[in-house]
C-alpha positions as CSV (number, residue, x, y, z in Angstrom):
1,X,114.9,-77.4,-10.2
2,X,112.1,-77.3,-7.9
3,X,110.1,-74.3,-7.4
4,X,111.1,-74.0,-3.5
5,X,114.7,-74.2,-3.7
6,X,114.4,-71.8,-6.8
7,X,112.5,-69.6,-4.9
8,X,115.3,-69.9,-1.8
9,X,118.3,-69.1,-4.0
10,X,116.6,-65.7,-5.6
11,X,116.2,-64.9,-1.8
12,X,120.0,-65.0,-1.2
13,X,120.3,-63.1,-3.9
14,X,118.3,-60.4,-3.5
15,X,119.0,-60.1,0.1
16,X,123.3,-60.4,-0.8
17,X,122.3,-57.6,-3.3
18,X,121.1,-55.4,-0.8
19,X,123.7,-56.3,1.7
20,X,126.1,-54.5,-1.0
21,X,123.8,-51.9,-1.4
22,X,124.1,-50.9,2.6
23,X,128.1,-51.8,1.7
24,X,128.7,-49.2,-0.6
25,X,126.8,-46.5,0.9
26,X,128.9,-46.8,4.8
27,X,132.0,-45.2,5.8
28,X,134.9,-46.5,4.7
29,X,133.6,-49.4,3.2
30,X,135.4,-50.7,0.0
31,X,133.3,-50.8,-3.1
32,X,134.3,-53.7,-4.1
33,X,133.4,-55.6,-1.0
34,X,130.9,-58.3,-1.4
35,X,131.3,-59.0,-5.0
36,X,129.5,-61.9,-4.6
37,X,126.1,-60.0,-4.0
38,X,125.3,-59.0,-7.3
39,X,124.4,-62.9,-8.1
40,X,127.9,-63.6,-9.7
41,X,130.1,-66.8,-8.3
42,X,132.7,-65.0,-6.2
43,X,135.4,-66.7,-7.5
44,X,136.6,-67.9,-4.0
45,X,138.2,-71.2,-3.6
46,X,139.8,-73.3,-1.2
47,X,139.0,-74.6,2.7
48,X,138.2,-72.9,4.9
49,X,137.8,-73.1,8.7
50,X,135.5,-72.2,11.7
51,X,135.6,-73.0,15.4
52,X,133.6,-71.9,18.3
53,X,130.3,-71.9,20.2
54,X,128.1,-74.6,20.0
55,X,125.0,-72.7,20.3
56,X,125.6,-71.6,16.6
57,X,126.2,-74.9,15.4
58,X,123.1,-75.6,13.6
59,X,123.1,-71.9,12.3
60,X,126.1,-72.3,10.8
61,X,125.5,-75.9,9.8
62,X,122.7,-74.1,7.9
63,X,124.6,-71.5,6.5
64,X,127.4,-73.6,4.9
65,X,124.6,-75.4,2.9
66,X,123.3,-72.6,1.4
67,X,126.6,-70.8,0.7
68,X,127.8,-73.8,-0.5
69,X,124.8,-74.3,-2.9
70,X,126.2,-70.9,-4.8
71,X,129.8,-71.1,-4.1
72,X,130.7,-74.3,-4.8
73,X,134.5,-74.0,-4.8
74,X,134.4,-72.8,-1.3
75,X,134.5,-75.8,1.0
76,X,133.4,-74.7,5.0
77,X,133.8,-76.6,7.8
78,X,132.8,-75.1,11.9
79,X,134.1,-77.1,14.7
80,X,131.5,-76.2,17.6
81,X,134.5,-76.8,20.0
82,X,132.7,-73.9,23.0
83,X,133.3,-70.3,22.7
84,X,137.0,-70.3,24.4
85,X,138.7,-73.4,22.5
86,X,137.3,-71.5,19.5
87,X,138.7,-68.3,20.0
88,X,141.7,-70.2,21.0
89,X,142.2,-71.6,17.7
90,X,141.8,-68.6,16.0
91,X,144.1,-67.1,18.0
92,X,146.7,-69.3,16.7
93,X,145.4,-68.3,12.8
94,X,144.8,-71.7,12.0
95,X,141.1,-71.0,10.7
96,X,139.6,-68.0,9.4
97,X,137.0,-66.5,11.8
98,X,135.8,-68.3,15.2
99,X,132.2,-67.9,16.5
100,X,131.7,-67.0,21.1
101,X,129.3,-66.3,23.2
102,X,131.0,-64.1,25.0
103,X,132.8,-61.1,23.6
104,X,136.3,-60.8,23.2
105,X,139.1,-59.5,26.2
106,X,141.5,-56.9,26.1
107,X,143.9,-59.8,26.0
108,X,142.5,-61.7,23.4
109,X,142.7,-58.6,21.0
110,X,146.0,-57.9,22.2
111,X,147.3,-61.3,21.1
112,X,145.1,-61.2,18.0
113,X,147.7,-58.7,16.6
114,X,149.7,-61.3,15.7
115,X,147.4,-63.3,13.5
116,X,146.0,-60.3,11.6
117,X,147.9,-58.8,8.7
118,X,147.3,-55.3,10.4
119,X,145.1,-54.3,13.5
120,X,143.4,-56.4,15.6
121,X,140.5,-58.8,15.7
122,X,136.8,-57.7,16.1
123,X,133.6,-58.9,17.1
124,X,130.2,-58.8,15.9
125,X,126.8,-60.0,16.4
126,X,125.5,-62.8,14.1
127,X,122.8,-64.7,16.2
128,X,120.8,-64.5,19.0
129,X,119.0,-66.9,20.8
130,X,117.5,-67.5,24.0
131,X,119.3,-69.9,26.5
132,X,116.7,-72.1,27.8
133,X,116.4,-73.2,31.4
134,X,115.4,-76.9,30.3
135,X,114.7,-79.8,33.2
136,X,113.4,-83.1,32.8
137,X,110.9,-84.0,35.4
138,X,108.7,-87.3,35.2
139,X,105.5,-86.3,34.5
140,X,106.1,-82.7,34.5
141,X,108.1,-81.9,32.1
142,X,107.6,-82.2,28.3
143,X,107.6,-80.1,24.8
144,X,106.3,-76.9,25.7
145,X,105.6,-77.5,29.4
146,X,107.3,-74.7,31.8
147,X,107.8,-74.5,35.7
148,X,107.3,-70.8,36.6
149,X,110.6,-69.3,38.3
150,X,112.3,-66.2,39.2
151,X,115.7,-65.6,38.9
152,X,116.6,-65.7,43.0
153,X,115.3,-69.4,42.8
154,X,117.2,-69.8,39.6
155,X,120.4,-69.1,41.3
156,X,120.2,-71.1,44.4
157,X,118.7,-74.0,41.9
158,X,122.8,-73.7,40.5
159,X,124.4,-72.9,43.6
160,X,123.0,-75.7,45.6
161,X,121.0,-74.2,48.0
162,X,117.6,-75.5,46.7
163,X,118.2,-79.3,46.3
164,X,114.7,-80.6,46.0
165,X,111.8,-80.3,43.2
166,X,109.0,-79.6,45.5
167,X,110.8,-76.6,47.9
168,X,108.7,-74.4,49.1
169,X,110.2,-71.1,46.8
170,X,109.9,-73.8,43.9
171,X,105.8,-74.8,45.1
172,X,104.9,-71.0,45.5
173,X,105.5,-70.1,41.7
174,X,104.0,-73.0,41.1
175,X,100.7,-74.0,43.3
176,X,98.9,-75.7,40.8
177,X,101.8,-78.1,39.5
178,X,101.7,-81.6,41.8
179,X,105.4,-81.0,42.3
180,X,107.6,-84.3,43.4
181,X,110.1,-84.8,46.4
182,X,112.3,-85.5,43.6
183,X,116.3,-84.4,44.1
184,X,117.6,-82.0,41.9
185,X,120.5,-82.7,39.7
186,X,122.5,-79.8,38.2
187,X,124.4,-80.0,35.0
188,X,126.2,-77.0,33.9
189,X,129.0,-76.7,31.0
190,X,132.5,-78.7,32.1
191,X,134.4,-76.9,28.5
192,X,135.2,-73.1,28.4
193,X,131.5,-71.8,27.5
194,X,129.7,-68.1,26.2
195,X,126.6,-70.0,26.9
196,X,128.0,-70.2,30.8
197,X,129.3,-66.4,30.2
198,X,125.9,-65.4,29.1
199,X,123.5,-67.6,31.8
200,X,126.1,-66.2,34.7
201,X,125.9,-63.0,33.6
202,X,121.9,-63.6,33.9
203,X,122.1,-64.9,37.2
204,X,124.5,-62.3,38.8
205,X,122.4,-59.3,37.4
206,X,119.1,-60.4,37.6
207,X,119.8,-62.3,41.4
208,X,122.8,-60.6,42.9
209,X,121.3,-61.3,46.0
210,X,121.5,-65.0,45.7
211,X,124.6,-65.6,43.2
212,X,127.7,-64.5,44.4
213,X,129.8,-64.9,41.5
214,X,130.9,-63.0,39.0
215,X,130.3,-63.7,35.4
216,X,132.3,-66.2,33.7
217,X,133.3,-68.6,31.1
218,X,134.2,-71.6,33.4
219,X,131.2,-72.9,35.4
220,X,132.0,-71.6,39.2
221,X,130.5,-73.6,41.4
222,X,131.0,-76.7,42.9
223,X,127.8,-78.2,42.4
224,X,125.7,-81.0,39.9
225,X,127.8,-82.5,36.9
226,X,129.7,-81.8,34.4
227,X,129.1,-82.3,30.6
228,X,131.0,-81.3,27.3
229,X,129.2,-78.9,25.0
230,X,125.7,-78.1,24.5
231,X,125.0,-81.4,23.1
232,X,126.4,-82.9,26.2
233,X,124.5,-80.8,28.8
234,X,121.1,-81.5,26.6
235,X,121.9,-85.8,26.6
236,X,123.0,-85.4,30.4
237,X,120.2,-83.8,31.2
238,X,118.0,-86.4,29.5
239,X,119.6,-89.9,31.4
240,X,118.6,-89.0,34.6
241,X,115.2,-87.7,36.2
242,X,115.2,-84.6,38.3
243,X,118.0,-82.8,36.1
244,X,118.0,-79.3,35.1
245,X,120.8,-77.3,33.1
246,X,121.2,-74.5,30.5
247,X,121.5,-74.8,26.9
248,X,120.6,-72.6,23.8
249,X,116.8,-73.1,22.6
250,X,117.6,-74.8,19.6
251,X,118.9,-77.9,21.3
252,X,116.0,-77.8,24.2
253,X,113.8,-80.9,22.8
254,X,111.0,-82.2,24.3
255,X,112.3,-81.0,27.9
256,X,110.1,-78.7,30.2
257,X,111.9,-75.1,30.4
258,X,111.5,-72.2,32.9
259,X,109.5,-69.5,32.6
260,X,111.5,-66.4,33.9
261,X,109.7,-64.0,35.8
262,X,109.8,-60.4,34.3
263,X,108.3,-57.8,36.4
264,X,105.2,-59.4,37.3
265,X,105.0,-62.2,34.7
266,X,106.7,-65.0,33.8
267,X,107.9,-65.1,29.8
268,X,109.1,-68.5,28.3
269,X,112.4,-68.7,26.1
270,X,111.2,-67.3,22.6
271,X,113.2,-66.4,19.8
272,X,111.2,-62.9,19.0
273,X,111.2,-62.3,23.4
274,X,114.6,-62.9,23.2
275,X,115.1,-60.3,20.1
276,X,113.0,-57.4,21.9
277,X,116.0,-57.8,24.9
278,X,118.8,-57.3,22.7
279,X,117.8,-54.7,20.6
280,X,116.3,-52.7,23.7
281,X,120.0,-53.3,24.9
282,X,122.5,-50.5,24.4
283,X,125.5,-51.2,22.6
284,X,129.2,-51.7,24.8
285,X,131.0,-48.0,24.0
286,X,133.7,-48.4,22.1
287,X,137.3,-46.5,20.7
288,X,137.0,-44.0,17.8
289,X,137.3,-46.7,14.6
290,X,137.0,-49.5,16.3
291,X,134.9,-52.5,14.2
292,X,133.6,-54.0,17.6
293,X,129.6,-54.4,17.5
294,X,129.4,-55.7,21.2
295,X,125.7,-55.6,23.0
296,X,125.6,-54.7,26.7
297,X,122.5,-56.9,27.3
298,X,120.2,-55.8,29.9
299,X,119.7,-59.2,32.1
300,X,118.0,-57.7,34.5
301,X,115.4,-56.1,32.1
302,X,111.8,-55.5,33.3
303,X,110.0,-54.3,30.4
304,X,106.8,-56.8,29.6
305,X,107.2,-59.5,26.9
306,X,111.3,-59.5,27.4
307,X,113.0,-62.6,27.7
308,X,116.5,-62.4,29.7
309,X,118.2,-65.0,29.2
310,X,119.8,-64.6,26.0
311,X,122.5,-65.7,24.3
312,X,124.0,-62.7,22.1
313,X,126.6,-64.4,20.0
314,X,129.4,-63.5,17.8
315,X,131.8,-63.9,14.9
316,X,135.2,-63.0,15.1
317,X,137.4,-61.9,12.6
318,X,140.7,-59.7,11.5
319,X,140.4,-56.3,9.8
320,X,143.1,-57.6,7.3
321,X,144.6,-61.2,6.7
322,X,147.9,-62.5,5.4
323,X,146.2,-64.6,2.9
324,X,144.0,-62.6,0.1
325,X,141.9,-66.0,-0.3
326,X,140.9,-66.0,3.3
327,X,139.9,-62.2,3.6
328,X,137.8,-62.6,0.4
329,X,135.8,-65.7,1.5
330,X,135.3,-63.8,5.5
331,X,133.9,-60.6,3.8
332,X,131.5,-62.7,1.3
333,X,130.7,-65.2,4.3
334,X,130.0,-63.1,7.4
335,X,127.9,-60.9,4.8
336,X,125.7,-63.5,3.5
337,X,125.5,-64.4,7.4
338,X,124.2,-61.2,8.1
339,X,122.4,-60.7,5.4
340,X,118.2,-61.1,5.8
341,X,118.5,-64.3,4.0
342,X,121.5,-65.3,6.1
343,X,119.6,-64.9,9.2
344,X,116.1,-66.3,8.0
345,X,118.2,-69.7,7.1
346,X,119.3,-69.8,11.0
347,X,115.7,-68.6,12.0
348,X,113.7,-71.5,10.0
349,X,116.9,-73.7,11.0
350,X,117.0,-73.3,14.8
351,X,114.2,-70.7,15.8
352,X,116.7,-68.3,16.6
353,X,115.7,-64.2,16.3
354,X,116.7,-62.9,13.5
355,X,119.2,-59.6,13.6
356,X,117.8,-56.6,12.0
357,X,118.0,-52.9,12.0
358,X,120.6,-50.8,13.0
359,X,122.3,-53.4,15.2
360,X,123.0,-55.2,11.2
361,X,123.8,-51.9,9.6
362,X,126.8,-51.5,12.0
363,X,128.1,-55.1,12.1
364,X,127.5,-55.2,8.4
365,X,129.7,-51.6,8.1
366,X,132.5,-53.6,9.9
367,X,132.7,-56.9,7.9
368,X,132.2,-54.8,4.5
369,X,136.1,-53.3,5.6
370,X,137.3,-56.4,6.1
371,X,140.6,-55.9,3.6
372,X,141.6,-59.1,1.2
373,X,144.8,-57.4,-0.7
């Protein structure tokens, strides 16, 4: 076997190891859970099925090869169908965990009940990633190129009320960029989107001023085009010149992105920037035993180096499932995902920021209790 992939499969180990180290030691964690850590096959077989965002597609695209390359009766398949058709699906319990954007509703765990052998679904943090402000410009925009904006010019960019590349607010962040009389062409997300959740929830706390509406899955404004997906927004984006949209970093190309101003500078979508947001961010308060990890992510942040336009994104999953199979594979799964290995494949994957610290610790407490009786 060649020394690299030798080298990558000790990795998982050793990091699964001490994901069952941190298991064992939490709060009513069983210790049993995550068997598979201690480098021996888990013993799990069967299919089993994901649905969701499509800003984790190529993390998890990563992390079925990997898993797969130890557990090779498992046999993982993600549909990146958008955050809400995801959660959808796994609201009907035809797959086994679902991956959003956006964090789940009262309603959503209400009907959850349903589908769980007991409790209801929870939420937790498994990748993060900045959502890139990404236009294509002739002549302007490129691979690590970047138009300098704040967020007010941001939102009236989306809303309409700046419609060409060379306004004024546009040239005065700007004044050494030639800047065209070029229209502007908006594409947003046409599908149920946490990306959309997460860039709206930008705009409205960073720019309340100049976006009027409230966060939300469903793109609210009557403006630009519409386009399917990530992938749809990124290949729209690229047919036409003068376009600008939002998509996860990953997918950004060789497309200029935005530079967001932050206090008195202006920071470009980076994976560790993006990191420093969310873990300054303080966690959504939750009921006594609740397994929720949900970040409350501080858009409108200010502290130097931060990047505010992140994507915090999630996997959901029941407490207990109907089918011991399925609650096995979730537990050994979401814990390699989780795991520093886990989150290095997605990192060296898709430049996303890797989760660490106490922020793991708890999401790791609550997949570690996931029941498979």
């Amino acid at each position: 076997m060649h020394s690299t992939t030798c080298k990558r499969l000790i990795a998982v180990v050793s990091s699964l190891a001490m994901v069952a180290a941190l298991s064992a030691c939490g709060d009513n964690i069983p210790s049993g859970a995550l068997r598979g850590a201690k480098g021996r096959d888990t013993g799990i077989s069967g299919e089993f099925h994901g649905a969701g965002a499509s800003s984790q597609q190529g993390a998890v695209e990563a992390w079925i090869a990997t898993y797969q390359g130890k557990n090779r009766n498992a046999r993982i398949a993600y549909n990146p169908s958008g955050s809400g058709a995801g959660v959808s699906t796994f609201l009907t319990g035809a797959i086994a965990w679902a991956g959003t954007d956006a964090p789940l509703n009262d309603q959503q765990i209400e009907l959850s009940k349903s589908i769980c052998k007991s409790g209801s679904a929870f939420d937790v943090p498994v990748y993060v990633s900045p959502i890139a402000v990404i236009f294509n410009l002739k002549d302007i925009s490129g691979q690590g190129k970047h138009l300098n904006m704040d967020a007010g010019v941001i939102a009236r960019i989306f809303d309409g009320k700046i419609t060409q590349w060379n306004d004024e607010a546009i040239k005065a962040e700007n004044p050494k960029v030639d800047l065209p009389a070029t229209p502007i062409t908006v594409i947003h997300r046409s599908d149920k989107s946490g990306t959309t959740n997460n860039f709206t929830s930008y705009l409205k706390a960073a720019a309340p001023n100049d976006w009027g509406y409230e966060p939300q899955e469903n793109w609210p404004v009557g403006v630009g085009q519409a386009a399917k997906g990530t992938d749809g927004v990124v290949s729209s984006i690229g047919q036409a010149d003068g376009t600008i949209g939002y998509a996860d970093l990953a997918k950004a190309g060789n497309f200029g992105t935005v530079a967001v101003r932050v206090g008195s500078d202006y920071v470009a979508p980076a994976a560790d920037a993006a990191a420093k947001t969310v873990n300054a961010s303080p966690l959504r308060p939750m009921p006594k035993g609740s397994k929720r990890v949900v970040v409350n992510v501080n858009y409108a942040t200010n502290a130097a180096g931060d990047y505010p336009v992140v994507s915090s994104s999630y996997a959901v999953a029941c407490p207990a499932y109907k089918d011991r199979q399925t609650g096995l594979f979730v537990r050994e799964w979401l814990g390699y995902v989780l795991s520093d290995s886990g989150q290095k494949v997605a990192a060296d994957n898709t430049g996303s920021a890797p989760l660490g610290g106490a922020l793991t610790q708890k999401a790791l407490k609550s997949i570690g209790a996931v029941q498979a009786k």
